[in-house]
C-alpha positions as CSV (number, residue, x, y, z in Angstrom):
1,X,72.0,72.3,116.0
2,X,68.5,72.5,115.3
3,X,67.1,74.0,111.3
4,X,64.5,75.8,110.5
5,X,62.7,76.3,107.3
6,X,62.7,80.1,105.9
7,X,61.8,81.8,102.5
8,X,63.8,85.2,101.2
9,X,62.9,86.3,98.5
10,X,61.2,83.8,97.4
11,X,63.9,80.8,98.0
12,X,63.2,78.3,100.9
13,X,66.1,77.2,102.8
14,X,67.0,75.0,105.7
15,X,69.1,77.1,108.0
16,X,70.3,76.9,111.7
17,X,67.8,77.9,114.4
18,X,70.4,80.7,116.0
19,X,71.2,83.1,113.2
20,X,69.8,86.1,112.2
21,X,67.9,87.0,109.1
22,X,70.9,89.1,107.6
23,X,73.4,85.8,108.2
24,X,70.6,83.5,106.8
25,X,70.5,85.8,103.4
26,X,74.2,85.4,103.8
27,X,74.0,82.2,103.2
28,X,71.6,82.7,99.8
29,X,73.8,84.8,98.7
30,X,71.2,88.0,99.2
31,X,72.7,91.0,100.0
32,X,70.7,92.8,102.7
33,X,72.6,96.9,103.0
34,X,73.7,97.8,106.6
35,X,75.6,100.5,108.1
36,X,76.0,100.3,111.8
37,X,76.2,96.4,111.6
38,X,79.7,94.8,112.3
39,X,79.4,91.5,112.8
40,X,80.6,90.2,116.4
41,X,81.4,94.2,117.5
42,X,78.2,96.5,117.0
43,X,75.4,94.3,116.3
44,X,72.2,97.3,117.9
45,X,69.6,98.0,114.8
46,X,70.6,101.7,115.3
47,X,70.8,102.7,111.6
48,X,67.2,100.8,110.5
49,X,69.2,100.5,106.8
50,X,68.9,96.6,107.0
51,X,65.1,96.4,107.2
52,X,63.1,93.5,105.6
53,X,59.7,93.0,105.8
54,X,58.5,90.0,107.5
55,X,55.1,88.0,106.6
56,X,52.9,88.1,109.2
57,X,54.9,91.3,111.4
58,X,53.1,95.0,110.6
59,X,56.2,96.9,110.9
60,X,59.9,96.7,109.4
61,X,62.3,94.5,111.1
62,X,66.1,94.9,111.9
63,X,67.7,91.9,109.9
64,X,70.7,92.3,111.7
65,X,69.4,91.5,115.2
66,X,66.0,89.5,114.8
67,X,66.7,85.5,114.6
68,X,65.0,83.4,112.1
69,X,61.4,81.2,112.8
70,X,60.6,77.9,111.7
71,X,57.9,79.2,108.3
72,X,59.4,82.8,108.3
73,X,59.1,84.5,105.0
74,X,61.0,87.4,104.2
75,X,61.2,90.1,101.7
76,X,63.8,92.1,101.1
77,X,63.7,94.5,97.7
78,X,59.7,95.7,98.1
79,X,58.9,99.6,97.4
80,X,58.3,100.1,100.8
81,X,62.0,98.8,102.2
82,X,63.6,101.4,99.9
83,X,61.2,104.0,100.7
84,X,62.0,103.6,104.0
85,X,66.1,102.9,103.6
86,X,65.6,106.4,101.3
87,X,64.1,108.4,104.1
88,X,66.8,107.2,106.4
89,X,69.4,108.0,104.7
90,X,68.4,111.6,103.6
91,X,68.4,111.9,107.3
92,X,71.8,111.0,108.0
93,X,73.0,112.8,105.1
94,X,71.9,116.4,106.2
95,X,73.8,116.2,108.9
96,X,77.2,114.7,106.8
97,X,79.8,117.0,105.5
98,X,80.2,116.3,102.1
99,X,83.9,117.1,101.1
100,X,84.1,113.9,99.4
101,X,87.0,115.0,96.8
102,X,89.3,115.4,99.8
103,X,88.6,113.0,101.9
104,X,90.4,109.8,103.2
105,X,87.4,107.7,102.8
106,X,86.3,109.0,99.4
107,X,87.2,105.8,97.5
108,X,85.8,103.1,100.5
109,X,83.3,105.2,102.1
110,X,80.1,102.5,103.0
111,X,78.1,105.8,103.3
112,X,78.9,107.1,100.0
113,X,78.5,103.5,98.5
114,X,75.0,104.1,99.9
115,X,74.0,107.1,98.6
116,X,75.0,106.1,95.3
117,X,72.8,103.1,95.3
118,X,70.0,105.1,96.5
119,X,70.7,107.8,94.7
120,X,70.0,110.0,97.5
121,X,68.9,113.7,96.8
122,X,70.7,116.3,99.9
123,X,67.6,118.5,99.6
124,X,67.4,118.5,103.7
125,X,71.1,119.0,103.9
126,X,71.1,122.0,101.2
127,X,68.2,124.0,102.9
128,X,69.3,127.2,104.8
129,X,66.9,126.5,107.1
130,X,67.7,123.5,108.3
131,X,70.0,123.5,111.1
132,X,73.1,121.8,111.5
133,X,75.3,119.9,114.4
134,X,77.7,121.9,115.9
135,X,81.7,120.6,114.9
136,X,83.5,118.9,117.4
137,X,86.8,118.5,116.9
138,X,89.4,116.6,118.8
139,X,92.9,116.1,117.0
140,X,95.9,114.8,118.0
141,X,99.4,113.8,116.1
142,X,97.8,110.4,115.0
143,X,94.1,110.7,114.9
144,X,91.6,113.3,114.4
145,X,87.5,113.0,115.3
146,X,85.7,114.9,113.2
147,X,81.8,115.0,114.3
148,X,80.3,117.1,111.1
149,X,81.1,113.5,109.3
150,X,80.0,111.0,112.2
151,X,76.5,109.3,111.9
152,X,76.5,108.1,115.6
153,X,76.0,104.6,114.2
154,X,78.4,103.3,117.4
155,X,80.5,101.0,115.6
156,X,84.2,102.6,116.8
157,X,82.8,102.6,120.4
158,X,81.7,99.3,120.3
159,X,85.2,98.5,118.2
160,X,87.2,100.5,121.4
161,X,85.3,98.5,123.8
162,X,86.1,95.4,121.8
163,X,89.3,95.5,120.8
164,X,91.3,97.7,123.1
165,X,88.7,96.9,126.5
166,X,89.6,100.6,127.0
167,X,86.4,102.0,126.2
168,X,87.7,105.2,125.9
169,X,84.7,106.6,123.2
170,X,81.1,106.9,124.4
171,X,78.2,109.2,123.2
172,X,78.3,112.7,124.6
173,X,75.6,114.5,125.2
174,X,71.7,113.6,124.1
175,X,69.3,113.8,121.4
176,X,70.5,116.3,118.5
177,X,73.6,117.5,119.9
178,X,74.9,114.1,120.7
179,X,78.6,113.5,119.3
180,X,80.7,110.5,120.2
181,X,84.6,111.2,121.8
182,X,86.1,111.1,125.2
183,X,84.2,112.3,128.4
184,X,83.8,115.9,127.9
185,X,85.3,115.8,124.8
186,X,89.0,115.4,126.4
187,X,91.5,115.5,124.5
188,X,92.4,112.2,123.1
189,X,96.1,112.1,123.8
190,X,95.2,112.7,127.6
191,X,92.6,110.1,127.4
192,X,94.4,106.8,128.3
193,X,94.0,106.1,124.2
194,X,96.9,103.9,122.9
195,X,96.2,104.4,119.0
196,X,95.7,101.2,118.0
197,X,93.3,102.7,115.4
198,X,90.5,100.3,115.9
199,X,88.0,102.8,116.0
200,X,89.3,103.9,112.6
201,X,89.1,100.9,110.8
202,X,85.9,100.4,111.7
203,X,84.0,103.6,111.2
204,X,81.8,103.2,107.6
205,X,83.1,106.7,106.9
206,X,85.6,109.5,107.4
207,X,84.8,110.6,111.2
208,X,87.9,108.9,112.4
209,X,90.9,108.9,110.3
210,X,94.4,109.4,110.9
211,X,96.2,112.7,110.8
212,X,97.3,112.9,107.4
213,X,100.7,114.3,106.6
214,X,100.7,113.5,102.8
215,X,101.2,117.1,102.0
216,X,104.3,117.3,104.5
217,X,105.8,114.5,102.4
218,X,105.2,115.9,99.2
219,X,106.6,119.0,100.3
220,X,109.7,117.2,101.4
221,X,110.3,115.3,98.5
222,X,110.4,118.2,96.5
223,X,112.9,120.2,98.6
224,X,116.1,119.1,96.8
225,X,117.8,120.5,99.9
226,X,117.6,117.2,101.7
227,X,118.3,113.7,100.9
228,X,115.1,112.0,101.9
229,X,115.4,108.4,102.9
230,X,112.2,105.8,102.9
231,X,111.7,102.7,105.0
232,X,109.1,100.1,104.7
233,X,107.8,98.5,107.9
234,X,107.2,94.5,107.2
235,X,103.8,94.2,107.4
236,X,103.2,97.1,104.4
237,X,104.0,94.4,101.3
238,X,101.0,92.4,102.4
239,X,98.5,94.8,102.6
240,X,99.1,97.9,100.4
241,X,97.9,96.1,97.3
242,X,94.4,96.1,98.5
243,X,94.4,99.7,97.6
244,X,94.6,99.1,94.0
245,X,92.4,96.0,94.0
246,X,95.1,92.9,94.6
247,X,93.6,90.3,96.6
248,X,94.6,90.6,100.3
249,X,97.5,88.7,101.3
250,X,99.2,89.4,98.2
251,X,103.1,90.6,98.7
252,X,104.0,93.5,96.4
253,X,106.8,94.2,97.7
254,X,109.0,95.1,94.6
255,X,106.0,97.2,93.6
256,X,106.3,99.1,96.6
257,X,109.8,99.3,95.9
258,X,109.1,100.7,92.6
259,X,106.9,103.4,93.8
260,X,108.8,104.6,96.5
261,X,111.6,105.4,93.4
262,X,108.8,107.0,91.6
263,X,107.4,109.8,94.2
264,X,110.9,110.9,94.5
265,X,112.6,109.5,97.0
266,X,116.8,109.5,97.4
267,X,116.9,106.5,99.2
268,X,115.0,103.7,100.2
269,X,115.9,101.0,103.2
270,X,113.4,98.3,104.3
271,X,112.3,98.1,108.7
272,X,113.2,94.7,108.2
273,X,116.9,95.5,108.7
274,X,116.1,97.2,111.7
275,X,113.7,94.0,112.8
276,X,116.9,92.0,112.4
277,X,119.3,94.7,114.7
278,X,116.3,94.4,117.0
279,X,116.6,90.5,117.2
280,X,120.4,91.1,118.3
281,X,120.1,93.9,121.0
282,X,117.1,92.3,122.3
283,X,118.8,88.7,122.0
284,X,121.6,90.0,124.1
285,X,119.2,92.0,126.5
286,X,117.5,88.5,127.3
287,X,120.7,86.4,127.7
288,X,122.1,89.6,130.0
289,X,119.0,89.0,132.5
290,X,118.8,85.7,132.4
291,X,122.7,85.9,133.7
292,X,122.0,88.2,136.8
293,X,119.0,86.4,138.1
294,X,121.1,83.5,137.5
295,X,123.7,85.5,140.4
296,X,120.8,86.2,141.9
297,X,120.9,89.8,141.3
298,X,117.7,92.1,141.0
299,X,116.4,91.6,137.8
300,X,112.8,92.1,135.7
301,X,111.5,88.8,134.1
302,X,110.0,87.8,131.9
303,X,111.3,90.2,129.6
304,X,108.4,91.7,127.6
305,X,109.3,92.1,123.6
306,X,107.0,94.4,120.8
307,X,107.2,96.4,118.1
308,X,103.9,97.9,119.1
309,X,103.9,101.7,120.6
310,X,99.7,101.0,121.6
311,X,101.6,98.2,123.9
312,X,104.0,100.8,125.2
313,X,101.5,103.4,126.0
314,X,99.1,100.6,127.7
315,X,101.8,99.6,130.1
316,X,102.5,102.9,130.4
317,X,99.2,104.0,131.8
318,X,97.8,101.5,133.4
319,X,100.1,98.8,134.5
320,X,102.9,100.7,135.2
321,X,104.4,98.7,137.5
322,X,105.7,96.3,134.7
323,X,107.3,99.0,133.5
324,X,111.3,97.3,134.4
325,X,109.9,94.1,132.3
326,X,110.1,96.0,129.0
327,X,112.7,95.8,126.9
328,X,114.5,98.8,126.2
329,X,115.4,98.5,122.8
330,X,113.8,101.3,120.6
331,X,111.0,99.7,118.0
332,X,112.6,98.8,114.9
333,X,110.8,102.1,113.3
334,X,113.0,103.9,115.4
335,X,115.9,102.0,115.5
336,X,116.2,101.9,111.0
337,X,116.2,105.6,111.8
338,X,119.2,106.2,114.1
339,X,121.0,103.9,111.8
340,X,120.3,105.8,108.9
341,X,121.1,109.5,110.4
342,X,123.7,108.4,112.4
343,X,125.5,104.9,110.1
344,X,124.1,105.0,107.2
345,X,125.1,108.4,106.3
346,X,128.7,107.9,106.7
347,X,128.3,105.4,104.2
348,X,126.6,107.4,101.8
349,X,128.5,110.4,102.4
350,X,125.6,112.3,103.3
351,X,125.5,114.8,106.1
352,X,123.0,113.6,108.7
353,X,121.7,116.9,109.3
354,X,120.3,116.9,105.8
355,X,118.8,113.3,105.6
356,X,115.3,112.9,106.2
357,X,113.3,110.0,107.3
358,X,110.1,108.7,106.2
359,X,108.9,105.8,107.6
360,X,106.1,104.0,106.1
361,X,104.1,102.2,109.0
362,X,100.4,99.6,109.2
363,X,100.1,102.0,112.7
364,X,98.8,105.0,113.1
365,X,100.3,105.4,117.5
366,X,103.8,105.2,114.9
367,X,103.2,109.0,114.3
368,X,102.6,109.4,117.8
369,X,106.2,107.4,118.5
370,X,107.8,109.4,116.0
371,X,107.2,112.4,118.0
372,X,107.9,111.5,121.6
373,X,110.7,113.4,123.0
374,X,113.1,110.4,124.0
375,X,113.1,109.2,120.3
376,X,116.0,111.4,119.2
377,X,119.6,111.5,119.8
378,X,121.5,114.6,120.3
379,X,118.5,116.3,119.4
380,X,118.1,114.9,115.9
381,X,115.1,113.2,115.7
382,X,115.4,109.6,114.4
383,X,112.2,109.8,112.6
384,X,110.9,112.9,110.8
385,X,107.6,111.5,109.4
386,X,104.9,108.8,109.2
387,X,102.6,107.6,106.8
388,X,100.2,105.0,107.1
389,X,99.9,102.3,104.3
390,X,96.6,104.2,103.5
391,X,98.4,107.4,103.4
392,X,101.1,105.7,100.7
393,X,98.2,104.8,98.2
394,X,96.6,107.8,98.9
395,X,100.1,109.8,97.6
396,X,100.6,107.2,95.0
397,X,97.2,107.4,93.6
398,X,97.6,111.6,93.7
399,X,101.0,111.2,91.6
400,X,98.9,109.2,89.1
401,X,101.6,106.1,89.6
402,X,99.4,102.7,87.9
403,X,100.4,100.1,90.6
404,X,99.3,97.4,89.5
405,X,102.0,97.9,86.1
406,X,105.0,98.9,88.1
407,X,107.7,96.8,87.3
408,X,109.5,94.8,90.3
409,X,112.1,96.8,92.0
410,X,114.3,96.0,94.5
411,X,116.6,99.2,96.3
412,X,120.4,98.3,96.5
413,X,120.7,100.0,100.1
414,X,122.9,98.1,103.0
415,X,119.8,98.9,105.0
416,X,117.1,96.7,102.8
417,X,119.1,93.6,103.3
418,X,116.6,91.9,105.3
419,X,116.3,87.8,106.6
420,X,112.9,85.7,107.2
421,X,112.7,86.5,110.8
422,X,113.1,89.9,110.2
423,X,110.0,90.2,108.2
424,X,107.5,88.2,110.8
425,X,107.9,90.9,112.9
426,X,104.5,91.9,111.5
427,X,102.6,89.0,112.4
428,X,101.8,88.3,116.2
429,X,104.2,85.8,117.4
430,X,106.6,86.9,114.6
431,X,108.5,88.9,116.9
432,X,108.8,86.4,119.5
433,X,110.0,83.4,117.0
434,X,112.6,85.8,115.4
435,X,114.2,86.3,118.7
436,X,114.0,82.7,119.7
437,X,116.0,81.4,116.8
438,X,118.7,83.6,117.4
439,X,118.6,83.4,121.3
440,X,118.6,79.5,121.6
441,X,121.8,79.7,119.3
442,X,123.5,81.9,120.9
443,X,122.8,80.3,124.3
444,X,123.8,76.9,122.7
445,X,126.9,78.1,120.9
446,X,126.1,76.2,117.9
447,X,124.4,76.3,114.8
448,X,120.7,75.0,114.9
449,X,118.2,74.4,112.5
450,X,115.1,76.9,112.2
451,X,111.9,75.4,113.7
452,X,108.7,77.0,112.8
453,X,106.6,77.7,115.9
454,X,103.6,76.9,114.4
455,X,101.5,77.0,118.2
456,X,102.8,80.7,118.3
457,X,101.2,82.0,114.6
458,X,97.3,81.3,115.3
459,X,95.7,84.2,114.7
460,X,92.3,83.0,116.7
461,X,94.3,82.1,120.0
462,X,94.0,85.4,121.8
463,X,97.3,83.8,124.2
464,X,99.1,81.5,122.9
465,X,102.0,79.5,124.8
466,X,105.3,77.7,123.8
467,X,107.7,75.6,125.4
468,X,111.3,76.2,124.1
469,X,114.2,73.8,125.1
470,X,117.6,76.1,125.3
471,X,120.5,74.0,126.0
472,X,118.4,70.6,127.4
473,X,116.3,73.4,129.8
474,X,112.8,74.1,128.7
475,X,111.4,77.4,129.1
476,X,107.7,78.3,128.8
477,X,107.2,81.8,126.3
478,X,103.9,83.7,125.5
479,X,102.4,85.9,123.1
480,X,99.3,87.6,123.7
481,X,97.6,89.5,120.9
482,X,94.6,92.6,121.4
483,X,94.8,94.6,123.9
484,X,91.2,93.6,125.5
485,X,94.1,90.3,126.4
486,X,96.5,92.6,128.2
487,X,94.8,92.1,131.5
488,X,94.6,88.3,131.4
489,X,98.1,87.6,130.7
490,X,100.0,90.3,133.4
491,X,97.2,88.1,135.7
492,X,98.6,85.0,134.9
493,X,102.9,87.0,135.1
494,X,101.4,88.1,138.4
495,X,100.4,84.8,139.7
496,X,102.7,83.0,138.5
497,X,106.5,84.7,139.2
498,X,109.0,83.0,137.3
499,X,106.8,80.7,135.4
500,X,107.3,82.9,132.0
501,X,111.1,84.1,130.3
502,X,109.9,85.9,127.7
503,X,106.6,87.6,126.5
504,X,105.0,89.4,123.3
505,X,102.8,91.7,123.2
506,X,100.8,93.3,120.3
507,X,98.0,95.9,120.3
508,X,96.8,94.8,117.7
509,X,94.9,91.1,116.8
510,X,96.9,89.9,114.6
511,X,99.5,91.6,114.6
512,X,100.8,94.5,112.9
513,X,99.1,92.9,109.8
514,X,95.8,93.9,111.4
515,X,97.5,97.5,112.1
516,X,95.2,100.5,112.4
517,X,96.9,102.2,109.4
518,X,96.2,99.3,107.1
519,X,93.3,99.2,104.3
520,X,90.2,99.4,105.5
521,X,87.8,96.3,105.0
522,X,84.6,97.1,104.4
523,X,82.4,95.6,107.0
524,X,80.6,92.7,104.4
525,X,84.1,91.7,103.5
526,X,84.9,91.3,106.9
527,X,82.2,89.0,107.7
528,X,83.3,86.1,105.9
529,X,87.1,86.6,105.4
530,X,90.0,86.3,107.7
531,X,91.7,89.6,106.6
532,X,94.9,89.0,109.5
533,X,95.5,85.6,108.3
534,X,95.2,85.8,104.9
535,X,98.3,88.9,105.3
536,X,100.1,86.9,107.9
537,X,100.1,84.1,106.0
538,X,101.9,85.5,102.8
539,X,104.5,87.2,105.4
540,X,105.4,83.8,106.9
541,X,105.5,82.6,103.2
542,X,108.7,85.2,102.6
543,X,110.5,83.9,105.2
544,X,109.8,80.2,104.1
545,X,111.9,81.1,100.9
546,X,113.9,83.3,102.3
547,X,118.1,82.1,102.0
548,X,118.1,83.5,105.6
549,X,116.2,83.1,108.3
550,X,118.1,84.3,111.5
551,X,118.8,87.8,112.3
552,X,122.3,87.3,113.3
553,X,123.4,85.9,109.7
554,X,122.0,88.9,108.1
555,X,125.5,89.9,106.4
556,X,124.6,93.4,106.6
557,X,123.9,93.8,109.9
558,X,127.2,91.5,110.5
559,X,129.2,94.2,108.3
560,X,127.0,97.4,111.0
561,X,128.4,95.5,114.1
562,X,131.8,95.1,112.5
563,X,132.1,98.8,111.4
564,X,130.4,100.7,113.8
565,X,128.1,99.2,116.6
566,X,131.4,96.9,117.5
567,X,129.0,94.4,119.5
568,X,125.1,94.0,120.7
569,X,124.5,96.4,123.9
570,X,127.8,98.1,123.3
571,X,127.8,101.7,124.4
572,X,127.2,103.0,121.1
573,X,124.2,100.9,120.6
574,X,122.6,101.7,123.5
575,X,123.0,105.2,123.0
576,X,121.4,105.3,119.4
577,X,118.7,102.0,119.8
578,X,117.8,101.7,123.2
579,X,115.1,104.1,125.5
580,X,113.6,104.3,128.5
581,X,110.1,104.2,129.8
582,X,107.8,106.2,132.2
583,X,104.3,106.3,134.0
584,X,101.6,108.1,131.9
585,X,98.5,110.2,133.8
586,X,95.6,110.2,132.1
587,X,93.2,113.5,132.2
588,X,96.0,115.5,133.8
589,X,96.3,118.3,131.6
């Protein structure tokens, strides 16, 4: 790679010819502000916050988009950068809705930050006489769009584009009146979205957030008339921390734990049991197929595995005809539910009709799961809320709970006995390895040692392949990460029948680590950090030193078959934990 010689700021550097003049200040540690910028998604000058003045060049130039020259100096604090960053901004922020106090973003809003480093005066936005945007609202059960707060800096667009290859947002309409949503402003649950909350996590502000139901939950857990019940999805002890300033990655589990007990809750269970029930239906689903094509009887392979309801609702809509390859098992979410209304409360001796559920979830399409008509039994749903990791700090931090000085807690429910593959669920390839160590033993009738599938937990291979040997036959497994990915790998299933047994699939990249209801990341953070490994990471670190790493010799999910399921795919189990899928119109309504 060729260098070139630069100055910022006064400091001379050798740097590669191909960069820009923001990553070369990167590299001299000189922070140059942005706001539309995210590196490798929306990269288009829009937002003219990132100007520096080049030697040489009359007018300001985007940082973020023009490459370095061999002799280039560059400024980047002169009067004349602010005053133009200033003027910018007091643009931008007479069209904002301030309601700072309330909203989701208040504490991690790149806008706000901003504004306070500018210290921007609203005069614009405070005049009568200037007129405003119209509101354009589209909300749904696990998103809302909210255009009083959107700068139309594109970065969820280019974020949809990139992530999902769904491109469901785009601009609407031009010059002042232009707002960004679905053509026509349809509604977003009739829009072919899967809410994998992309868009979300990458917004600089509170235009897109998830539909908040903190209130519900704080109503709920001070109704003594019901008993409510908690669950933790696996992926939430890695990430939650971030929220009170622990580095990412870190597990605070017990702290979790601990606050849960605090805000009032009855009862609190851990997904992970669920993840582990999950491994045993879907273990038994698997071997069941691989038995009738065996007979050659009529049977969909691969079989498709996830924990991901984005996945469900992409196959849904737009590949529909795989719709026989999925799994039927419920998600674990949904399964830790059934078993708490419909086992656990014998247990307890609570009556199920007063038991409610409140599942905390990295996912924001979980709301949307929670509320689908086929996730109930006999008309109790199994799920009665969802909150997002976000929304948990957010409800913590209201209850004035100091997180970082909980003391460890763990709950004694049957239902938070969890093993090492049940937590890996929330790591791409996580739910594929859990089910392989209990598949290949089962098929083998013998105990075997646990083998790490290393090849399957790359966070940088969109598809990643494995061979497995089950007794002395190999058989070749996938996992494909991001949804952009979908398309390539039902290519490869498509051309290649009977090539595959068994597939993963995760909305999300990363994983459910990467989830859209996680902490946000501001976008600086993001450039030079691997926020989905450093979170999968400590996840595949609690099932290193885990006692137990295979879902089947979880002794509390040994003592649910024993007492009430009787055996994997019995009758009863299929009528609490298992579902059925169907074909999704978009723009039909």
């Amino acid at each position: 790679m060729n260098e070139v010689k630069i100055t910022i700021d006064g400091t001379t550097i050798n740097v590669p010819s191909n960069i820009t003049i923001m990553e070369a200040a990167n590299m001299m540690d000189i922070y140059i502000p942005r706001l539309c910028f995210l590196k490798d998604i929306n990269e288009t000058s829009a937002c003219r916050i990132c100007v520096v003045e080049v030697e040489g060049v009359p007018s300001l130039q985007n940082s973020c988009t023009v490459k370095v020259k061999d002799g280039m100096v560059v400024k980047t604090k002169t009067k004349r950068i602010r005053n133009s960053i200033i003027n910018n901004l007091e643009l931008l922020a007479a069209n904002h809705h301030f309601e700072c106090w309330r909203c989701t973003r208040e504490r991690n809003c790149e806008f706000l930050n901003l504004l306070r480093k500018y210290n921007i005066a609203n005069e614009m936005g405070e005049d009568d006489n200037y007129k405003r945007k119209d509101q354009v609202l589209n909300i749904t059960d696990s998103m809302i769009i909210n255009s009083f707060k959107c700068l139309n800096c594109g970065r969820c667009i280019s974020a949809c584009k990139k992530y999902s290859g769904l491109e469901i947002l785009n601009f609407n309409n031009r010059g002042f009146n232009t707002y960004i949503g679905p053509a026509s402003n349809h509604n977003m649950d009739d829009s072919g979205c899967i809410y994998c909350g992309k868009c979300i996590q990458s917004c600089p502000v509170g235009a897109l957030q998830e539909m908040d139901n903190t209130d519900q939950v704080l109503e709920l857990l001070e109704d003594k008339e019901y008993y409510t019940v908690a669950q933790v999805a696996p992926a939430v002890r890695v990430a939650l921390g971030e929220e009170f300033g622990f580095e990412i990655g870190t597990n605070v589990e017990r702290k979790t734990y601990q606050a849960l007990s605090l805000l009032g809750f009855d009862d609190i269970t851990d997904t992970n049991f669920a993840a582990d029930v999950t491994i045993l239906e879907e273990g038994t689903e698997l071997i069941e197929r691989l038995k009738k094509a065996k007979n050659n009887e009529d049977v969909a392979l691969p079989l498709f595995t996830s924990c991901s309801p984005g996945w469900i609702r992409y196959i849904e809509t737009y590949y529909p005809e795989f719709i026989g390859n999925l799994s039927t098992c419920k998600s674990p979410q949904q399964m830790q539910g059934a078993l708490i209304k419909h086992y656990y409360s014998k247990k307890i001796g609570i009556d199920k009709d007063k038991i409610r559920v409140v599942a905390i979830m990295p996912c924001i399409a979980k709301k949307h799961e929670a509320n689908l008509p086929n996730m109930e039994v006999n008309g109790m749903r199994d799920v009665d809320y969802v909150l997002t990791t976000r929304e948990l700090a957010r409800l913590i931090k209201r209850c004035n709970i100091d997180f970082p000085r909980l003391k460890d807690y763990f709950p004694n429910s049957a239902l938070a006995e969890y093993t090492g593959a049940g937590v890996i669920f929330g790591a791409t390839g996580g739910v594929m390895e859990a089910a392989l160590r209990t598949v290949k033993e089962i098929m083998e009738k013998k105990e075997s040692k646990v083998v790490d599938l290393n090849e399957l937990r790359s966070v940088e291979d969109n598809i990643k392949e494995a061979t497995i040997k089950i007794n002395d036959k190999e058989a070749l497994v996938a996992v494909v990460h991001g949804a952009t990915n979908f398309p390539k790998m039902l290519k490869k299933i498509r051309e290649n029948p009977g090539k595959y047994l068994f597939v993963e699939f995760m909305a999300c990249i990363g994983g459910c680590v990467n989830g859209g209801g996680q902490p946000i990341v501001q976008a600086h953070i993001q450039d030079s950090i691997n926020v989905s490994k450093l979170r999968a990471d400590a996840l595949h670190k609690i099932d290193e030193f885990k006692e137990i790493r295979k879902s089947h010799k979880n002794p509390e999910v040994e003592n649910l078959y024993l007492e009430f399921l009787k055996k994997p795919g019995s009758k009863v189990a299929h009528r609490l934990l298992h579902t059925q899928y169907n074909k999704i119109d978009i723009y039909s309504k």
